[in-house]
C-alpha positions as CSV (number, residue, x, y, z in Angstrom):
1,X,-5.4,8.9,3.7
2,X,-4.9,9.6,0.0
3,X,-2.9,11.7,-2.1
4,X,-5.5,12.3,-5.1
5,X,-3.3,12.3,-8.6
6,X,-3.7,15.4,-10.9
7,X,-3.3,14.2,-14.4
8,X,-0.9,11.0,-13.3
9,X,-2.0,6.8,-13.2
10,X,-0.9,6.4,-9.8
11,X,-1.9,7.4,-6.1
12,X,0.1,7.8,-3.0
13,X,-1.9,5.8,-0.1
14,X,-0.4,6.7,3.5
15,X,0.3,4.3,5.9
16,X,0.1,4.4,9.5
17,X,2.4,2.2,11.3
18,X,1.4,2.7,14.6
19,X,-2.3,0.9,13.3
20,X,-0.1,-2.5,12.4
21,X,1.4,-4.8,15.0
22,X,4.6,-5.3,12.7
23,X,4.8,-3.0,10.1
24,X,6.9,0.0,11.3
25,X,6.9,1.9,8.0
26,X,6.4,2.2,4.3
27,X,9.4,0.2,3.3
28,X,8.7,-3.0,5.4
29,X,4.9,-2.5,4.1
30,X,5.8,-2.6,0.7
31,X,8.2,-5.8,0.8
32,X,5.9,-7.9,3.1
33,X,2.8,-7.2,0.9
34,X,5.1,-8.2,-2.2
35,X,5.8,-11.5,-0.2
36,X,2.7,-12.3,1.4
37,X,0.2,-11.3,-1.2
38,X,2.1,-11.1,-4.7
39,X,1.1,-7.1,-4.7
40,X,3.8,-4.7,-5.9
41,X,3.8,-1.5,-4.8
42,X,6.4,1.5,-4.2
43,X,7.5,2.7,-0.8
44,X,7.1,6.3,-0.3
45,X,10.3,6.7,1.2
46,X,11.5,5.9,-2.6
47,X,10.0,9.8,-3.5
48,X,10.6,11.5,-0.3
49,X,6.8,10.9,0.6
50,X,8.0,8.7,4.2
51,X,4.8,6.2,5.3
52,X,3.3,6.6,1.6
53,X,2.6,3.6,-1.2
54,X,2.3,4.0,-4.8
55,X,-0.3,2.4,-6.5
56,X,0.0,2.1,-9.9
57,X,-3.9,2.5,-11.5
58,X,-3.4,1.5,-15.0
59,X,-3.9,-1.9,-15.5
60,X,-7.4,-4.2,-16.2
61,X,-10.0,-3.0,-13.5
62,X,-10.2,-6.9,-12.9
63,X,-6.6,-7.5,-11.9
64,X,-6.6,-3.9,-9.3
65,X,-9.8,-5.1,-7.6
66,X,-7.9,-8.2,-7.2
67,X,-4.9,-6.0,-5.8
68,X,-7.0,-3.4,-3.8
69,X,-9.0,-7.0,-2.5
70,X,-5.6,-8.3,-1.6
71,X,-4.0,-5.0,0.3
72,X,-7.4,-4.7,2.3
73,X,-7.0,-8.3,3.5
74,X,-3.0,-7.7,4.5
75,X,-3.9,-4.8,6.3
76,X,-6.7,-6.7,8.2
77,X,-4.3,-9.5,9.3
78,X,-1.5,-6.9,10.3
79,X,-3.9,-4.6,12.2
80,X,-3.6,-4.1,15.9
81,X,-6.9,-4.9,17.8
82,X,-8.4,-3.0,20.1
């Protein structure tokens, strides 16, 4: 789910860990997707907002399809299956 901003460039995404395999919360989200696909993004636990990400909005719409391409295919390879 989404946080949708009022007035700011960023939005808080929420993350459910219990969808991943090995991502147990926000914190571990944010550094592996940092490693593994060269994303940056805040942890929620960094505003009180636990199993939240920032994404920052404000850059070339080029480079955050690129990003949003590259947090879709993390969370694809992280995902549980059924």
């Amino acid at each position: 789910s989404v946080v949708e901003p009022r007035g700011a460039m960023y939005v808080m995404v929420q993350v459910h860990p219990e969808a991943f395999t090995d991502l147990p919360d926000d914190q571990v989200f944010a550094q592996r997707l940092l490693k593994e696909e060269a994303v940056f993004v805040l942890p929620g636990a960094a505003f009180y907002a636990p199993n939240f990400f920032r994404v920052v909005f404000s850059g070339p719409e080029a480079k955050l399809n690129e990003a949003y391409d590259r947090i879709i295919e993390f969370c694809k390879r992280h995902a549980k299956t059924n």
